[in-house]
N, C-alpha and C positions, 0 to 999 in steps of 0.2 A: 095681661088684662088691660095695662096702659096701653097699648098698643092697638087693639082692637076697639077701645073706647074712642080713640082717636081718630081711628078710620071710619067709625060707624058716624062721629060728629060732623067729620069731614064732609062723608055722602050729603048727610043731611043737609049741611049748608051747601051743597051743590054742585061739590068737587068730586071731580072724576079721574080715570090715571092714576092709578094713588098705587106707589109702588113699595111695601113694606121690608124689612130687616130681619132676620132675628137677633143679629149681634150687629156690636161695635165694628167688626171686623168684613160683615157682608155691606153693612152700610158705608162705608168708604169704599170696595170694590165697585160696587151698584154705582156710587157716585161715580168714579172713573168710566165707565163701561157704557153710560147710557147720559143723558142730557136730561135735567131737571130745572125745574122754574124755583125748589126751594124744597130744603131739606130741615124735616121735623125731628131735633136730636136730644133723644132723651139722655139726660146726667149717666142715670143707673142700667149698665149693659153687660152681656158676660164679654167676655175675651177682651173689649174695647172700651172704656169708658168716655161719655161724653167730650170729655175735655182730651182727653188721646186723640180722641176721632178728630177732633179742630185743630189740634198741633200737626198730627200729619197732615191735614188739608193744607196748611200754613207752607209745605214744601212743596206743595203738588200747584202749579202755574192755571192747569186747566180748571183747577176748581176753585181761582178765584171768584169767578164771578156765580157763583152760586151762593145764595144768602141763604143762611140756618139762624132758624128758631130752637131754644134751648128749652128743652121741658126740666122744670126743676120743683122740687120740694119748696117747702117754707122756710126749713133747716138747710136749705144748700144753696141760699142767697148769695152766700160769699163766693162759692164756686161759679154760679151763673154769674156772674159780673166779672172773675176773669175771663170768664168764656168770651164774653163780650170784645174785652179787653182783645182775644184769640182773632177775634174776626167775626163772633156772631152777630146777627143779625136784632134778634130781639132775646127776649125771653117768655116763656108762659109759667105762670108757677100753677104747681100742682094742690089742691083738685081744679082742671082747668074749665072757664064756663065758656060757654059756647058764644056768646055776644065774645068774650075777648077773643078766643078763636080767630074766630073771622075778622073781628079787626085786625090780629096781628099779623096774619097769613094773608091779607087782602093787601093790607100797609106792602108788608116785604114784598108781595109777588110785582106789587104796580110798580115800585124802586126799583126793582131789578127788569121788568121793562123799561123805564126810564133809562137807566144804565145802558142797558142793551142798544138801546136808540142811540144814545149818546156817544156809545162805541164804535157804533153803525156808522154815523154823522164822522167821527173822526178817520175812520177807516174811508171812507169817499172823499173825505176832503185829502185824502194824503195818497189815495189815488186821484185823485186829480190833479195833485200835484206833483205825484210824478210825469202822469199825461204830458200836463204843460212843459213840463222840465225835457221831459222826451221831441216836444215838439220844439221846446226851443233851442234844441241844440241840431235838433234836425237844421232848423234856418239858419243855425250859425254856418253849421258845415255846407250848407249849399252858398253862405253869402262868401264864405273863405274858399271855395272852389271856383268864385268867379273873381273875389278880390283877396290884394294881400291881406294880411291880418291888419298892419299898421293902419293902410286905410278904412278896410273896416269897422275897425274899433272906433276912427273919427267919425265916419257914418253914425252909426249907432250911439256914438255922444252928439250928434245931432244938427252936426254941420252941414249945410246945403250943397257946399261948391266946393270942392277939392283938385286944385291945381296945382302944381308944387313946378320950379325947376330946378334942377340937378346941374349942378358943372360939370362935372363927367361924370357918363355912366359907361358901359360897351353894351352893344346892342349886337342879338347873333338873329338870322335869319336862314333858314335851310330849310331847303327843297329836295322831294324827293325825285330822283331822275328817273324815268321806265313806267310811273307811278298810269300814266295818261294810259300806254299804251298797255300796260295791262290790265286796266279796266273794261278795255274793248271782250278780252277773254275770260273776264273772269264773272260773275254772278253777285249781284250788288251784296247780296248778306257776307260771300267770302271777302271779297273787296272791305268792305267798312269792318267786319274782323279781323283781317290786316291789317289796314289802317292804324286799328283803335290797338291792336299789340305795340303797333310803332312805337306809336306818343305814349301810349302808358309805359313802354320801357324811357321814353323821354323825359316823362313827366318826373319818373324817379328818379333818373340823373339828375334833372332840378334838383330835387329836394334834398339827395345826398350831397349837391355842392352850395345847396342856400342862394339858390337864384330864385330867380321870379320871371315864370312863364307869363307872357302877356295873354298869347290866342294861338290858333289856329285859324287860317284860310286856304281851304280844300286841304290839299296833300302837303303845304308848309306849315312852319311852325318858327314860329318867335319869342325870343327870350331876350333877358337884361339881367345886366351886374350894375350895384350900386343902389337900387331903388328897391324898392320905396325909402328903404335905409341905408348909408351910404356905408360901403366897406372898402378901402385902399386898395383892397387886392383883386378889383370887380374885373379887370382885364385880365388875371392870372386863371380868375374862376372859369370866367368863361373861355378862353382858351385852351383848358384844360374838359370842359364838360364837350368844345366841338367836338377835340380828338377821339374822346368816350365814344359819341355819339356815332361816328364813322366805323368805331369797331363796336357796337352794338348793332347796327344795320348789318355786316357783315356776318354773324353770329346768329341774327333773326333770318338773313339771308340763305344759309346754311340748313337751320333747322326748319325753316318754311318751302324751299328749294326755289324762290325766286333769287332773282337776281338785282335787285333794284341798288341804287345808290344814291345818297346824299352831298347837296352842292350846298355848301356855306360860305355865309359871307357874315364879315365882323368890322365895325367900326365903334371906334370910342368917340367920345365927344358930351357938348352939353346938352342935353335934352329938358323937354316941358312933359310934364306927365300928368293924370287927370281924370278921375272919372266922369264918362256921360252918360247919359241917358237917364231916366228918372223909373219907368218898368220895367227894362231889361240893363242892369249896371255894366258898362262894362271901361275896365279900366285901359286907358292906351296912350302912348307913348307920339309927340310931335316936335320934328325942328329937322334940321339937314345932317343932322347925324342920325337919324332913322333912316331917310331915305340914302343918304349913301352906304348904311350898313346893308338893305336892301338891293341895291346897284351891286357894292361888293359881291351879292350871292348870284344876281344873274348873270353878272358878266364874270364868274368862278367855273371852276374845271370841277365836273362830277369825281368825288373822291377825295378832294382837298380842300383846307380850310382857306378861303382868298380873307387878306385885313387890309387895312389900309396903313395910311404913312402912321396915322397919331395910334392905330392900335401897335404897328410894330415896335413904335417909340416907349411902349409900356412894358412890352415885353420882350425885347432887346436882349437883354441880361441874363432871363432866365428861359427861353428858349432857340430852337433852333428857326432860324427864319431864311426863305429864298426867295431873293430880290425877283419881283416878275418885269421889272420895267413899268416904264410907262402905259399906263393902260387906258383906253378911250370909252369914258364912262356916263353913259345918256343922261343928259339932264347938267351934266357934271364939268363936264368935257373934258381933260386929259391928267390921271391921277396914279402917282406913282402907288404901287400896290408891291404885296409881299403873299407866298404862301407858307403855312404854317407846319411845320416839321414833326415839333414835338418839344417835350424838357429837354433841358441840355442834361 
């Protein structure tokens, strides 16, 4: 009888949807099973009794956000205030009038729109917060694909002009040989597929020996030890990633069925380093130990690492080196050189 009085008072004040129980026990299923703006919970039920009904809700996550009204006697004041206590919403006591009715179920419905907004409101702000997070790590990784980290991070704390010089770094430059004349036979998409296996096997050599790629112009490629952070052993490293590189070419050569080879050239020395440009960043390397690390590579034999005097004087000790003589080098003019063997 309570139950049907409630729905018929409900109609009347204007509420529609109204989805009934007979027990304790379908009234928590129903809640689970379907989406509700607010649940009318009478004390006295078979199977389930009010306050049951609210203790199990208390485990169940999805039905927090459902507010319940407690229908309760005169005598079961003290039970509708645990309830309360439980998680309910208000209370109605019994025999209920219709003006409270509607205040209490209008009160609860609009709270829990509010709620809902406010959940809403937080749930878009924390997507958009990951959005942002998303985008801003996209820019990191494209700023640290074009720069080291260390100058990056200066960047981005805000400094304008970043020049630094290095007393010694070693500088490798390598070219690909055959690279010209197989571009005549080959189709631009296979060609820059190529290509871009090359350096991406290059790029990982870098990163397994902690060097720092500067650039790429056309079919070479340029690298340094030392910088942006200085390591003692920047002649060992790159020394060690040439010889890599020569049997990685030959491996891509192999499984590609070309035939191409690499000419390197290595000089130690002090360099200025720097980035320019203000829309396109890019960081690079100036002073006469670039250009003669460069010199090294053109006037080198395809297949061998060529260094000069101050690179062989670092690495002496720990590998094998052959004297090439006197070598006559543009720009430079006549510069005792060495080619590079391997570890001892």
């Amino acid at each position: 009888m309570m139950r049907l009085a409630l729905i018929r008072a409900l109609n009347g004040l204007g509420f529609r949807n109204i989805t009934e129980a007979a027990n304790g026990r379908q009234a928590l299923d129903l809640a689970l099973a379907k989406t509700f703006d607010l649940m009318l919970l009478d004390m006295e039920m078979p199977e389930m009794t009010g306050m049951e009904v609210l203790n199990a809700m208390k485990d169940k996550p999805e039905l927090s956000g459902l507010p319940v009204i407690v229908v309760s006697g005169a005598e079961q004041v003290e039970n509708a205030v645990q309830c309360i206590e439980l998680g309910a919403e208000d209370f109605l006591p019994k025999p209920f009038s219709p003006t409270l009715l509607r205040a209490r179920v209008t009160s609860s419905i609009e709270k829990k729109r509010l709620r809902d907004l406010d959940r809403l409101r937080l749930q878009q702000l924390q997507t958009e917060k990951e959005l942002l997070q998303i985008e801003k790590d996209k820019s990191e990784n494209l700023l640290l694909n074009i720069l080291p980290k260390a100058v990056a991070d200066r960047l981005k704390q805000g400094e304008q002009t970043i020049a630094n010089g290095h007393a010694t770094v070693t500088v490798l430059f390598a070219d690909l040989v055959g690279f010209t004349e197989l571009a005549r036979r080959t189709s631009p998409a296979d060609l820059v597929s190529l290509l871009n296996g090359i350096f991406t096997a290059f790029d990982l050599l870098v990163e397994k020996h902690q060097l720092e790629k500067i650039k790429t112009i056309g079919d070479s490629y340029m690298l340094a030890g030392g910088i942006p952070l200085h390591r003692a052993d920047h002649a060992q490293a790159v020394a060690d990633i040439a010889l890599e590189m020569i049997q990685t070419l030959a491996s891509l050569n192999a499984e590609k069925g070309t035939s191409l080879r690499v000419r390197i050239g290595i000089n130690t020395g002090p360099i200025v380093a720097g980035v320019i440009g203000k829309r396109k960043f890019t960081y690079d390397l100036w002073g006469d130990t670039v250009n003669l690390a460069s010199r090294m590579e053109s006037s080198g034999v395809p297949g061998l690492v060529h260094v000069s005097e101050t690179t062989f004087e670092a690495l002496k000790t720990e590998f094998d080196l052959e004297e090439r003589g006197i070598t006559q080098v543009k720009g430079v003019g006549e510069v005792r050189t060495y080619f590079l063997k391997g570890r001892r």
